[in-house]
mmCIF file as Biopython writes it, N, C-alpha, C and O atoms, coordinates in Angstrom:
data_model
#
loop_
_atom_site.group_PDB
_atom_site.id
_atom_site.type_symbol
_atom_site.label_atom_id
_atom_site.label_alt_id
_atom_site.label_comp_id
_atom_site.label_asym_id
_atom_site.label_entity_id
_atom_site.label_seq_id
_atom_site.pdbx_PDB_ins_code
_atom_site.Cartn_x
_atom_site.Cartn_y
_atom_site.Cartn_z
_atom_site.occupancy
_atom_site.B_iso_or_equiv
_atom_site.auth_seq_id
_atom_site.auth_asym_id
_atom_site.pdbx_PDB_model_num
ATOM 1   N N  . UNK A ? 1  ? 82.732  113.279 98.354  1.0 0.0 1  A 1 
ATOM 2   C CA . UNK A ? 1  ? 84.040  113.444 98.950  1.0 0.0 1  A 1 
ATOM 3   C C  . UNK A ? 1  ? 84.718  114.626 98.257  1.0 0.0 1  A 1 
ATOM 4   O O  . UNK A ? 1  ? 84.765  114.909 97.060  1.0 0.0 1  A 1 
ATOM 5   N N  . UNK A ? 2  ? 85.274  115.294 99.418  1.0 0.0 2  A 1 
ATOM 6   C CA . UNK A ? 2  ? 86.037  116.603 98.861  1.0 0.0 2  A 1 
ATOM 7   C C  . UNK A ? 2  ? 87.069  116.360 98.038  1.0 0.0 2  A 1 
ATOM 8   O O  . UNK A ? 2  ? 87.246  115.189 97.699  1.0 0.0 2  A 1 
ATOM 9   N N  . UNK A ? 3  ? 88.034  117.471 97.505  1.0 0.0 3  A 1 
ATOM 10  C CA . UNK A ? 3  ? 89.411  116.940 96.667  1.0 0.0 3  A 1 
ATOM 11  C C  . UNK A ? 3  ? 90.363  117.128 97.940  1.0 0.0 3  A 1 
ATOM 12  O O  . UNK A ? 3  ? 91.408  116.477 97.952  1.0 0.0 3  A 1 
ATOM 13  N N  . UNK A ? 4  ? 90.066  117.987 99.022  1.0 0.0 4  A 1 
ATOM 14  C CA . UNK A ? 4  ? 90.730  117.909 99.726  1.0 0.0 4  A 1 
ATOM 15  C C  . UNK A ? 4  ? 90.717  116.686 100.707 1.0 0.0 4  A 1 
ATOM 16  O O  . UNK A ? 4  ? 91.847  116.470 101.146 1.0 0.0 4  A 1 
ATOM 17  N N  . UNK A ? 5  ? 89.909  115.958 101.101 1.0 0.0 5  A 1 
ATOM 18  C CA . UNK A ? 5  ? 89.482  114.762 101.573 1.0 0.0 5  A 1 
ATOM 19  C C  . UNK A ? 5  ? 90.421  113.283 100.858 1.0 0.0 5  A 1 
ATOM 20  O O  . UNK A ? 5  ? 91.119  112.421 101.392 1.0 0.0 5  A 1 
ATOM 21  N N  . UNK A ? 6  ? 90.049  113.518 99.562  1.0 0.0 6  A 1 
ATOM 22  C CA . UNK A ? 6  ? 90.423  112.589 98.843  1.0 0.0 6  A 1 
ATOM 23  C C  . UNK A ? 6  ? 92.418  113.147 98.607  1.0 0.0 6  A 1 
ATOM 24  O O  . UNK A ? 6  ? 93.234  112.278 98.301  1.0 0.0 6  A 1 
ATOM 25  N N  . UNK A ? 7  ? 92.631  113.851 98.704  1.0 0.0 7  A 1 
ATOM 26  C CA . UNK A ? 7  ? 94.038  114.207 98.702  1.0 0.0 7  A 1 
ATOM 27  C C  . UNK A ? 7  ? 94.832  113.647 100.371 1.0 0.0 7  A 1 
ATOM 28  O O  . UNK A ? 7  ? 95.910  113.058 100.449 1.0 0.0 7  A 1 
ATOM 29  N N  . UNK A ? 8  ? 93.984  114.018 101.495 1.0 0.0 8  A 1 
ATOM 30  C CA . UNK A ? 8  ? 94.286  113.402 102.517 1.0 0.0 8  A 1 
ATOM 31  C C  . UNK A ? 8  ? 94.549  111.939 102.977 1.0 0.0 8  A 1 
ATOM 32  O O  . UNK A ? 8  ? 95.414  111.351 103.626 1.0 0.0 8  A 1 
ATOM 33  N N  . UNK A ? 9  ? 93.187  111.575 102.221 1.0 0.0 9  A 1 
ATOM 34  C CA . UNK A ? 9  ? 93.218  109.964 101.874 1.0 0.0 9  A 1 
ATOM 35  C C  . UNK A ? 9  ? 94.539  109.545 101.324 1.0 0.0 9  A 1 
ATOM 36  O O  . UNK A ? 9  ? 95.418  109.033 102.017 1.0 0.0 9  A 1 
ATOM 37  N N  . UNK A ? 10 ? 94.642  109.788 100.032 1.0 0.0 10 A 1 
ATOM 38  C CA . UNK A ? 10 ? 96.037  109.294 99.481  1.0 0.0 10 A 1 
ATOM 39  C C  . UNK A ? 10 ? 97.245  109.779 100.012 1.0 0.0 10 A 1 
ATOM 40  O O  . UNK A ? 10 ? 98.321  109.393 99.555  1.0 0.0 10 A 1 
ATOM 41  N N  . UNK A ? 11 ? 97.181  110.475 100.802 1.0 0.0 11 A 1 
ATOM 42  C CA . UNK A ? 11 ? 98.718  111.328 101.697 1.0 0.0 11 A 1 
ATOM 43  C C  . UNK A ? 11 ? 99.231  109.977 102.918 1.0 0.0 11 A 1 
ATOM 44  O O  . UNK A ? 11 ? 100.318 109.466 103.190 1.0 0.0 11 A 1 
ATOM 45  N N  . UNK A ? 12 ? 97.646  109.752 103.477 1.0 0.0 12 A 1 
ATOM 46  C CA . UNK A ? 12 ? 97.233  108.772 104.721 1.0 0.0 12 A 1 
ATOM 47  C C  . UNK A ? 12 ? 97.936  107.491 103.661 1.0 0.0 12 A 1 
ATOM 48  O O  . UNK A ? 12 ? 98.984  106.965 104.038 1.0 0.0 12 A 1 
ATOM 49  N N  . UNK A ? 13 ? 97.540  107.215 102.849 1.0 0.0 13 A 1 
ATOM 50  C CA . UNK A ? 13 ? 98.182  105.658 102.125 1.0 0.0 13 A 1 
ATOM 51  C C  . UNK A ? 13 ? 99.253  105.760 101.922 1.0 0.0 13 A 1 
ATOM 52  O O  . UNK A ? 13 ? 100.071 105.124 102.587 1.0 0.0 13 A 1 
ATOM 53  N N  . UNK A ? 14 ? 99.633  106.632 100.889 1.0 0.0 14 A 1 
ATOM 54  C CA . UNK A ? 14 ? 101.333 106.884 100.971 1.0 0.0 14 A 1 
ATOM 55  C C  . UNK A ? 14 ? 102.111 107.085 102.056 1.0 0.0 14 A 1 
ATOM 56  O O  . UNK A ? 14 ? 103.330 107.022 101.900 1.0 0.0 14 A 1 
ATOM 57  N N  . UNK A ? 15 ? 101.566 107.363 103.354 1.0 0.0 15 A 1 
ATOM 58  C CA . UNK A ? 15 ? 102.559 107.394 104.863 1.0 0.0 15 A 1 
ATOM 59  C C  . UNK A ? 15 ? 102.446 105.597 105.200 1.0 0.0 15 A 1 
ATOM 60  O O  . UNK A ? 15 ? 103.425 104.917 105.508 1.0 0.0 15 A 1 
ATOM 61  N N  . UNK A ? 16 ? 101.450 105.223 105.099 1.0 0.0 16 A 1 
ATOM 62  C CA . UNK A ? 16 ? 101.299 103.763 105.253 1.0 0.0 16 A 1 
ATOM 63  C C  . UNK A ? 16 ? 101.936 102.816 104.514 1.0 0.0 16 A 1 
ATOM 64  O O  . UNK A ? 16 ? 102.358 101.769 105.006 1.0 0.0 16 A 1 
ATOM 65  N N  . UNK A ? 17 ? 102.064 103.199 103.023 1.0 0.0 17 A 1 
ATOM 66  C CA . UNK A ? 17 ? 103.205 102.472 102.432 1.0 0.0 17 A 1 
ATOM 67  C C  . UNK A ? 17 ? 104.400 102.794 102.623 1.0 0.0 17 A 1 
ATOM 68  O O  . UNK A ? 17 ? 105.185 101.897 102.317 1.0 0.0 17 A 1 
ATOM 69  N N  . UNK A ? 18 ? 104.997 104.000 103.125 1.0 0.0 18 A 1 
ATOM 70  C CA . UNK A ? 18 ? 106.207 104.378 103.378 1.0 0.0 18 A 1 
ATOM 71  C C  . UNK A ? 18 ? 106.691 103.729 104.909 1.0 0.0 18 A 1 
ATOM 72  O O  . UNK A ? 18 ? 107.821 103.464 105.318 1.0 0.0 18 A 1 
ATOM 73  N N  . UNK A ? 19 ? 105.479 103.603 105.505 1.0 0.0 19 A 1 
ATOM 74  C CA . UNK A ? 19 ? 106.097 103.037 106.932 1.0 0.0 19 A 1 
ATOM 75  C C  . UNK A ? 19 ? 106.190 101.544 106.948 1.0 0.0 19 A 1 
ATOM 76  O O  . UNK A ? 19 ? 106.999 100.982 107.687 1.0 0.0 19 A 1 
ATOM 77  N N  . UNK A ? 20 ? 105.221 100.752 105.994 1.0 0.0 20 A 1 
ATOM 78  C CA . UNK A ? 20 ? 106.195 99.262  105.570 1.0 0.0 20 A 1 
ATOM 79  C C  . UNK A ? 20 ? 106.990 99.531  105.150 1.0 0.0 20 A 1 
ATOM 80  O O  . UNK A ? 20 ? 107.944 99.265  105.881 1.0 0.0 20 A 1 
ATOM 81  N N  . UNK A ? 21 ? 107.373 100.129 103.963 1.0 0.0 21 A 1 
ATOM 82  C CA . UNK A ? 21 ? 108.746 99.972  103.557 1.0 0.0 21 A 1 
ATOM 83  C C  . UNK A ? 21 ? 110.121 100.183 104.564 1.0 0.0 21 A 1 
ATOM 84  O O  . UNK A ? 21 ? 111.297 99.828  104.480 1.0 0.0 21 A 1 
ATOM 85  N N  . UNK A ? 22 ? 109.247 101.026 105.646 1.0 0.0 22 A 1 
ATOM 86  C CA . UNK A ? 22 ? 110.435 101.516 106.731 1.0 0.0 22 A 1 
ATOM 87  C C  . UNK A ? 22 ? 110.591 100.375 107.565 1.0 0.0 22 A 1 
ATOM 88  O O  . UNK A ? 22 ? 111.690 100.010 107.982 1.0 0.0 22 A 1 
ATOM 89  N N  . UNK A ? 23 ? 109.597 99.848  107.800 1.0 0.0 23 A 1 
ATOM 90  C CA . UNK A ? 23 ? 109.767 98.839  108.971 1.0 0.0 23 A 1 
ATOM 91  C C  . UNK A ? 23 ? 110.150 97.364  108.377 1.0 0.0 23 A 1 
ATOM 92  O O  . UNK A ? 23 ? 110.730 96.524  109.065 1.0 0.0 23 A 1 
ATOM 93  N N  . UNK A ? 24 ? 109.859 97.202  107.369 1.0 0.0 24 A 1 
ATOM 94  C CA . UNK A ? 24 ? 110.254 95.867  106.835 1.0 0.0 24 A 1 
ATOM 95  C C  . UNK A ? 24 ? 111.805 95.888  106.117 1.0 0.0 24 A 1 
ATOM 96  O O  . UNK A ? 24 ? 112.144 94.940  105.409 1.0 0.0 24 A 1 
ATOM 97  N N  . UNK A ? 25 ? 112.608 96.906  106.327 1.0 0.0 25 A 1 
ATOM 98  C CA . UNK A ? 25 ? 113.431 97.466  105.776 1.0 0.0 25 A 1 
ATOM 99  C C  . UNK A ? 25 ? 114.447 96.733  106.643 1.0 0.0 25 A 1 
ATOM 100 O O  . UNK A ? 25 ? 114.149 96.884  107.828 1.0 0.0 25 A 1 
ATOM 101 N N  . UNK A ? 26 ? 115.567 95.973  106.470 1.0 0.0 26 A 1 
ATOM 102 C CA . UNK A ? 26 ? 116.763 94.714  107.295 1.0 0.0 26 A 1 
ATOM 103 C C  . UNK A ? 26 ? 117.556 95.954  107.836 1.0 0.0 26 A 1 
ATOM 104 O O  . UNK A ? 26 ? 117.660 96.887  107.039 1.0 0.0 26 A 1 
ATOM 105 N N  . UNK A ? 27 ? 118.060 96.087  108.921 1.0 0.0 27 A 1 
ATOM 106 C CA . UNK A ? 27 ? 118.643 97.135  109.409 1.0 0.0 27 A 1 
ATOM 107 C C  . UNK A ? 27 ? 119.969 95.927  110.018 1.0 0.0 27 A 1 
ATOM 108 O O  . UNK A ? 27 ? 119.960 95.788  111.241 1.0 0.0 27 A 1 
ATOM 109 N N  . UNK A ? 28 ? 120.565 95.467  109.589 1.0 0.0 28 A 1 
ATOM 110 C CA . UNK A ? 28 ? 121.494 94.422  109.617 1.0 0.0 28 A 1 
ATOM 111 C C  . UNK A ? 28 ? 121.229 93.908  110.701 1.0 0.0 28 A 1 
ATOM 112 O O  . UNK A ? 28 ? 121.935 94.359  111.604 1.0 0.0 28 A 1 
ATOM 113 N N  . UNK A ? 29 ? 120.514 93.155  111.009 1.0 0.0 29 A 1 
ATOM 114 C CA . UNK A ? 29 ? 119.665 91.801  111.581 1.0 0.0 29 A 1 
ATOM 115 C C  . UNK A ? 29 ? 119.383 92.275  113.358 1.0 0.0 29 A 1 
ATOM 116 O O  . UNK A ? 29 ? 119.583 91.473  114.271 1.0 0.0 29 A 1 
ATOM 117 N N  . UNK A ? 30 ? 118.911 93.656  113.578 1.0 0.0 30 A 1 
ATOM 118 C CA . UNK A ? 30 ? 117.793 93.490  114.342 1.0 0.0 30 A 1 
ATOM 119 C C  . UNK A ? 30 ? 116.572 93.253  114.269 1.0 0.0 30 A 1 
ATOM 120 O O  . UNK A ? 30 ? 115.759 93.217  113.346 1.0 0.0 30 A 1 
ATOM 121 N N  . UNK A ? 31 ? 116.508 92.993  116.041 1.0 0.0 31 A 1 
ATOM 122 C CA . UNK A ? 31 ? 114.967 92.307  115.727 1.0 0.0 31 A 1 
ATOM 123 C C  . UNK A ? 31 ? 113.876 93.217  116.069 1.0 0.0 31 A 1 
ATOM 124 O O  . UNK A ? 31 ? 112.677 92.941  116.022 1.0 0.0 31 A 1 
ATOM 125 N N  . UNK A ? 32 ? 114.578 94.696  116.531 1.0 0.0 32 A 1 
ATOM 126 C CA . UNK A ? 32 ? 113.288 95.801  117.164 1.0 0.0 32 A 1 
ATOM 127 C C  . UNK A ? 32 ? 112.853 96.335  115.881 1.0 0.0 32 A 1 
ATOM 128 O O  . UNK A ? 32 ? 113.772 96.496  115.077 1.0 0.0 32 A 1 
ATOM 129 N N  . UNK A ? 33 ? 111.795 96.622  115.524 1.0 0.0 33 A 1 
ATOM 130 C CA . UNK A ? 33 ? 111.242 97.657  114.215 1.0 0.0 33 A 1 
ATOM 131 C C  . UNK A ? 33 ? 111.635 99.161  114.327 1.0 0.0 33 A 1 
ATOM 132 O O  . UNK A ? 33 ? 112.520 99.439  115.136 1.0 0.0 33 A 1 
ATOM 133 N N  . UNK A ? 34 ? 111.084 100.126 113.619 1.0 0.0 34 A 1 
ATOM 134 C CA . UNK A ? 34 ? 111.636 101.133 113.547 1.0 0.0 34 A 1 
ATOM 135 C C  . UNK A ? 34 ? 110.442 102.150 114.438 1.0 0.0 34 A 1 
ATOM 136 O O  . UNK A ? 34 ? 109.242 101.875 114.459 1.0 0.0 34 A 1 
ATOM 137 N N  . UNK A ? 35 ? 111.066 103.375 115.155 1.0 0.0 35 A 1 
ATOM 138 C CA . UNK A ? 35 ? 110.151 104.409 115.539 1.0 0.0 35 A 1 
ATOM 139 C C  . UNK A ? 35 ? 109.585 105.004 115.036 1.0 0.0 35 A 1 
ATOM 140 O O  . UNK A ? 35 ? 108.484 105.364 115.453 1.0 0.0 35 A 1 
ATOM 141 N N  . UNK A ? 36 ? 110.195 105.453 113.673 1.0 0.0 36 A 1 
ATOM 142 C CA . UNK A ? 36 ? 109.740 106.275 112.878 1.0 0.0 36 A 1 
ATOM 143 C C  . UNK A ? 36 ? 108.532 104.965 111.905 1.0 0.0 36 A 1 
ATOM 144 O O  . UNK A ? 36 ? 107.375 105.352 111.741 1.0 0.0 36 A 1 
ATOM 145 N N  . UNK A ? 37 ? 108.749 104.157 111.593 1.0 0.0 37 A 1 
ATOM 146 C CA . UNK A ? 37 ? 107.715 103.940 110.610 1.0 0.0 37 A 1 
ATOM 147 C C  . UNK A ? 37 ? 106.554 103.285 111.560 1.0 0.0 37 A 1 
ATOM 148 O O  . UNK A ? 37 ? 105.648 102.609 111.074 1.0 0.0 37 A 1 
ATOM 149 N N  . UNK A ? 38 ? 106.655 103.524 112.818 1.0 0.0 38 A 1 
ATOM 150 C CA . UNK A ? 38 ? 105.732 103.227 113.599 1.0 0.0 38 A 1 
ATOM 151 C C  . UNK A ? 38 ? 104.040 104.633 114.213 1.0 0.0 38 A 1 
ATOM 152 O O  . UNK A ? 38 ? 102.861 104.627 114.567 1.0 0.0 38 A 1 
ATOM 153 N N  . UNK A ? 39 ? 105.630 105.883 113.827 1.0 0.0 39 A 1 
ATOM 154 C CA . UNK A ? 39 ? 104.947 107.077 113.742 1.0 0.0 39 A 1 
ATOM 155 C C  . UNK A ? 39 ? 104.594 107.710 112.311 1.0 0.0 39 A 1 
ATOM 156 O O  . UNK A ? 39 ? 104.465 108.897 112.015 1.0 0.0 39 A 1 
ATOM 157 N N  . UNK A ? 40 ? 104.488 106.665 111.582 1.0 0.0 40 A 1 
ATOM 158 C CA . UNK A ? 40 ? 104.185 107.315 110.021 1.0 0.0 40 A 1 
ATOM 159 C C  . UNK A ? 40 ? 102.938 106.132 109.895 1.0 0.0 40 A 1 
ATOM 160 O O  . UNK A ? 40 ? 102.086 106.130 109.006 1.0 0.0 40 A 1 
ATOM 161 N N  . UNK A ? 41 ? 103.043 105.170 110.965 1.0 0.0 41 A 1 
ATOM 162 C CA . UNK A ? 41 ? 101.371 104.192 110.906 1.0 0.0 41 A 1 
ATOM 163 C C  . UNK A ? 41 ? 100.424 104.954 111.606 1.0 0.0 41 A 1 
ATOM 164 O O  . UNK A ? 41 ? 99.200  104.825 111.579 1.0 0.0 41 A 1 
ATOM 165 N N  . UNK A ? 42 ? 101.294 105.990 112.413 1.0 0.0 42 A 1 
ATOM 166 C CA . UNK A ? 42 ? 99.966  106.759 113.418 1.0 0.0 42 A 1 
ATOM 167 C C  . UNK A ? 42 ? 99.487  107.992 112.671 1.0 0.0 42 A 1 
ATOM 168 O O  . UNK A ? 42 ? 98.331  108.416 112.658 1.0 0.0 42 A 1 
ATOM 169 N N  . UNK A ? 43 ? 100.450 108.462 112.104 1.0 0.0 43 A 1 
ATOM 170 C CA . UNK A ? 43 ? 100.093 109.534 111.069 1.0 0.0 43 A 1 
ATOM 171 C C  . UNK A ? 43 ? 98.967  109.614 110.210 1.0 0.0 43 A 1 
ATOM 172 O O  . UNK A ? 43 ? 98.091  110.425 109.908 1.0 0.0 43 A 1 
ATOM 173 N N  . UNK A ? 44 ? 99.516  107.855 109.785 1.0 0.0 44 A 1 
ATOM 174 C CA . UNK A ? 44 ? 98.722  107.639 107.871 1.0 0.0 44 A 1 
ATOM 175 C C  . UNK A ? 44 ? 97.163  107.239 108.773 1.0 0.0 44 A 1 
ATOM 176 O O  . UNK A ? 44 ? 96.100  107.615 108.280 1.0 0.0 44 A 1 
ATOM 177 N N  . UNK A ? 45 ? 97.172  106.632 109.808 1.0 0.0 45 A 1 
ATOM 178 C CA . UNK A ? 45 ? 95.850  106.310 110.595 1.0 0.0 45 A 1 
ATOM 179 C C  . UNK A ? 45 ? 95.286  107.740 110.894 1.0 0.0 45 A 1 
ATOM 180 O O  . UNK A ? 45 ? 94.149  107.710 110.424 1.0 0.0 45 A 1 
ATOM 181 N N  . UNK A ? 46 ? 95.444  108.634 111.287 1.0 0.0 46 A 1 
ATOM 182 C CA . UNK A ? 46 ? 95.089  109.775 111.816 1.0 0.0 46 A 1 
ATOM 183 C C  . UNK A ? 46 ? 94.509  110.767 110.199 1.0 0.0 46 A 1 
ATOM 184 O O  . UNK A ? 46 ? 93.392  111.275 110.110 1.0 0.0 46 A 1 
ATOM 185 N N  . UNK A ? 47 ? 95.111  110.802 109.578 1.0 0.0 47 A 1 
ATOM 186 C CA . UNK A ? 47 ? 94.967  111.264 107.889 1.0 0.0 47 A 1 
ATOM 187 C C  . UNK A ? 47 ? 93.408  110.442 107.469 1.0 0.0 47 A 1 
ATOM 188 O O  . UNK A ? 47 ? 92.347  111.010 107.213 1.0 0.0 47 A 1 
ATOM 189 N N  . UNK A ? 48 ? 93.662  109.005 107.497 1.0 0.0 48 A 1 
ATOM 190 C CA . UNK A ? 48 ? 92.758  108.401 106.564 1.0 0.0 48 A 1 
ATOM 191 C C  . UNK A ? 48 ? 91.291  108.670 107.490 1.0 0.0 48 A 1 
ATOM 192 O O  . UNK A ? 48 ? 90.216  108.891 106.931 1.0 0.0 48 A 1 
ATOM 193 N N  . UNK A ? 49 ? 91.459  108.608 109.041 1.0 0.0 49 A 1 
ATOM 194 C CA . UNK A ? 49 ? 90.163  108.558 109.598 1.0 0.0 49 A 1 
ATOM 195 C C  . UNK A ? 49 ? 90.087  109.983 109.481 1.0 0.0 49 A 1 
ATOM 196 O O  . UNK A ? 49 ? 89.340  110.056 110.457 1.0 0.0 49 A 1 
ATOM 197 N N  . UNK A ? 50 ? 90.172  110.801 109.244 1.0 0.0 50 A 1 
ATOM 198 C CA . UNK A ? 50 ? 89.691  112.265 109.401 1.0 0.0 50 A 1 
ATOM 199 C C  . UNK A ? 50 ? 89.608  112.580 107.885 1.0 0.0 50 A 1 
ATOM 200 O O  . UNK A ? 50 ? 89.146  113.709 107.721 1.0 0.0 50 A 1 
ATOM 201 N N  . UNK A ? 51 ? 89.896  111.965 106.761 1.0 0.0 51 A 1 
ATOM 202 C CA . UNK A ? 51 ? 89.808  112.344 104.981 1.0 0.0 51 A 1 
ATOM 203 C C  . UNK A ? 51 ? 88.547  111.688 104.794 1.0 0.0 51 A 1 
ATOM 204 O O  . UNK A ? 51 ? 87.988  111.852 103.710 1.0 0.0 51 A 1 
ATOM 205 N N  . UNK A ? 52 ? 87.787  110.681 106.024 1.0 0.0 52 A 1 
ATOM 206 C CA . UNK A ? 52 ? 86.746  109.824 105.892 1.0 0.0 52 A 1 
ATOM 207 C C  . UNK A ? 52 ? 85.929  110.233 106.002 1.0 0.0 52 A 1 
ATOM 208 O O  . UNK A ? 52 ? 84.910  109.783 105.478 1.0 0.0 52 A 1 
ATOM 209 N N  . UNK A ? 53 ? 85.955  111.715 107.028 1.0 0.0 53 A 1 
ATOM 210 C CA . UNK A ? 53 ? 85.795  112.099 107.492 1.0 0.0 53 A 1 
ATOM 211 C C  . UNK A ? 53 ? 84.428  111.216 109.465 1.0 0.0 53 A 1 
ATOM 212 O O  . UNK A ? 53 ? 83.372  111.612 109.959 1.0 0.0 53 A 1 
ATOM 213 N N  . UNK A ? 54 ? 85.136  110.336 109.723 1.0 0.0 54 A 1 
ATOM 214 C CA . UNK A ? 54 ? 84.662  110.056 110.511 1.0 0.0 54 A 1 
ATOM 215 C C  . UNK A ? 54 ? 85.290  110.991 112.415 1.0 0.0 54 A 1 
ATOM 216 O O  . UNK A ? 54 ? 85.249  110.533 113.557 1.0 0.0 54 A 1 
ATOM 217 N N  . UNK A ? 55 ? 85.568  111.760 112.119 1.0 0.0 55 A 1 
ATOM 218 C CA . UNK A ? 55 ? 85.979  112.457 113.102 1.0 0.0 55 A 1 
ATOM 219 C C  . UNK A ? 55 ? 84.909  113.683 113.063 1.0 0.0 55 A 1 
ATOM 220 O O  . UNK A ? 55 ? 84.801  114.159 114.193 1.0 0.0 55 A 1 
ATOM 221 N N  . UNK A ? 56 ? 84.252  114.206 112.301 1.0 0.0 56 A 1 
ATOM 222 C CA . UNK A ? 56 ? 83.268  115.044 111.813 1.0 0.0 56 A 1 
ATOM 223 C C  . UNK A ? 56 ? 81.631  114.827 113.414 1.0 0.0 56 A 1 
ATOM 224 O O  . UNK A ? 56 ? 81.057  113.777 113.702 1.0 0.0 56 A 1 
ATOM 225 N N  . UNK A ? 57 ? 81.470  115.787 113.847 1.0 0.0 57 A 1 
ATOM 226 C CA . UNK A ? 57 ? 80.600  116.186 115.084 1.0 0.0 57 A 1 
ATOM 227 C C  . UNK A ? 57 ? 79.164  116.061 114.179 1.0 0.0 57 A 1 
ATOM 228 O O  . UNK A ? 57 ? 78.676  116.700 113.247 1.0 0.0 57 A 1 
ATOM 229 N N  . UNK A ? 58 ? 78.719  114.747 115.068 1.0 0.0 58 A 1 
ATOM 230 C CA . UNK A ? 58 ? 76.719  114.799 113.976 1.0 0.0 58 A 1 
ATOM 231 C C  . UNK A ? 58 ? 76.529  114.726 115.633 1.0 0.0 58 A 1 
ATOM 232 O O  . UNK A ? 58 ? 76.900  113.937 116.501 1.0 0.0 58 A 1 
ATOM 233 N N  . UNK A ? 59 ? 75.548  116.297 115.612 1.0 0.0 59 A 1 
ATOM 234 C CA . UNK A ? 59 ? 74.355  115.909 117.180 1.0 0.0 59 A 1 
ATOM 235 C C  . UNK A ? 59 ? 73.484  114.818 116.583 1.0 0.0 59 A 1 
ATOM 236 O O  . UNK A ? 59 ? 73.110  114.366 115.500 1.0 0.0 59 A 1 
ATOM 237 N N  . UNK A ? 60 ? 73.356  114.627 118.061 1.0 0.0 60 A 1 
ATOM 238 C CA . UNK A ? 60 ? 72.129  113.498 117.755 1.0 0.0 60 A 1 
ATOM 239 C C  . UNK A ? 60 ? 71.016  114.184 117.948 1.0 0.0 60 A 1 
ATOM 240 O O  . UNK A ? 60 ? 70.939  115.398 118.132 1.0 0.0 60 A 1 
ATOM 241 N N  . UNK A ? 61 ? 69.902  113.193 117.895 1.0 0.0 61 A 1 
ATOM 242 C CA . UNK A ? 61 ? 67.860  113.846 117.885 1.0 0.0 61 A 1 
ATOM 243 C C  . UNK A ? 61 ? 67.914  115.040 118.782 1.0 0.0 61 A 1 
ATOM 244 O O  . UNK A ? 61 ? 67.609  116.216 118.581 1.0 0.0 61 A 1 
ATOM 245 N N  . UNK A ? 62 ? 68.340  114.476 119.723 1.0 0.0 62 A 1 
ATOM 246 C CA . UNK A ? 62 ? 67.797  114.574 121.263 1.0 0.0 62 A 1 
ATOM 247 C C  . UNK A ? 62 ? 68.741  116.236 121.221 1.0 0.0 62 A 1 
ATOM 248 O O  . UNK A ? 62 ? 68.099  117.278 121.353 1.0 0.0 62 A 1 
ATOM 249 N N  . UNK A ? 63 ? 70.084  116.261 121.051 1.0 0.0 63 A 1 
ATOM 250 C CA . UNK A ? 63 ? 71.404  117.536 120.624 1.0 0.0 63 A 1 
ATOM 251 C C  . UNK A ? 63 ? 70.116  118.583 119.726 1.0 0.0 63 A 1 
ATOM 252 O O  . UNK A ? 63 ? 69.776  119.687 120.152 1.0 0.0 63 A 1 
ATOM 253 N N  . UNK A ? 64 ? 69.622  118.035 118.622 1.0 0.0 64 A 1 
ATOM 254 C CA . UNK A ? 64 ? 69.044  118.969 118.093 1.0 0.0 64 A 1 
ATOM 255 C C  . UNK A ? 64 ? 68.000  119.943 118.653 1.0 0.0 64 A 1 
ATOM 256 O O  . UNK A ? 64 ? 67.984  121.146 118.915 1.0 0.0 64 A 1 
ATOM 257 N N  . UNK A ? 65 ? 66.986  118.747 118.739 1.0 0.0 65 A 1 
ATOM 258 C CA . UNK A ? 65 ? 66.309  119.355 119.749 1.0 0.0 65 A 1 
ATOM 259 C C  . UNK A ? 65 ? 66.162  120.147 120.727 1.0 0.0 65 A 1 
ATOM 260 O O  . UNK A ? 65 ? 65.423  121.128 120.648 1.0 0.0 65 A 1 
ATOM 261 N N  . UNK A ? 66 ? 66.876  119.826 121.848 1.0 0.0 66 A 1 
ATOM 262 C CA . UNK A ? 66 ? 67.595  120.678 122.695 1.0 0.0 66 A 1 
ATOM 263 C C  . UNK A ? 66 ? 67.642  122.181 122.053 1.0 0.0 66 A 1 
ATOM 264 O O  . UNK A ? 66 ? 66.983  123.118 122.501 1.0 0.0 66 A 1 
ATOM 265 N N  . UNK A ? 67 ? 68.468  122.259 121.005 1.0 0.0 67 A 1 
ATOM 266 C CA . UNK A ? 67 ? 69.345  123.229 121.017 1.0 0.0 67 A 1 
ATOM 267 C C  . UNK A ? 67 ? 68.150  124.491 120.152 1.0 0.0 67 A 1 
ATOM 268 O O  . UNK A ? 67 ? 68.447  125.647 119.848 1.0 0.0 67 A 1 
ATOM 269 N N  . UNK A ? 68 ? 66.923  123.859 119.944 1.0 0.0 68 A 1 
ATOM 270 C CA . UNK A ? 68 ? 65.979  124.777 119.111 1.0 0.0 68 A 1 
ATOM 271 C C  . UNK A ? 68 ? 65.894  125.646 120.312 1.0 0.0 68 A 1 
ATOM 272 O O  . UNK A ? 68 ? 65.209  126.669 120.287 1.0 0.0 68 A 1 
#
């Protein structure tokens, strides 16, 4: 794992802990959650799967082949 990978990773956790703290946060007694810490769960999701790098392009057999 890269340092840049592993820096993404922890960017992705720290948006994820920041968006509980946002959403579990009493906004004097509604009951809707927040937008924003809903878009800091899509963020920190989007960060951690790509620092995983599972967004990363593997041809398959058959791709390789082909492409000789």
């Amino acid at each position: 794992m890269t340092t840049q990978a592993i820096i993404e990773v922890a960017i992705g956790a720290a948006l994820l802990v920041g968006g509980i703290v946002v959403y579990r946060r009493n906004s004097g007694g509604e009951r809707q959650g927040s937008q924003s810490a809903v878009l800091m769960f899509v963020a920190a999701a989007l960060l951690v799967v790509h620092g995983l790098g599972l967004m990363s392009y593997r041809p398959s057999a058959a791709e390789l082949e082909q492409a000789q």
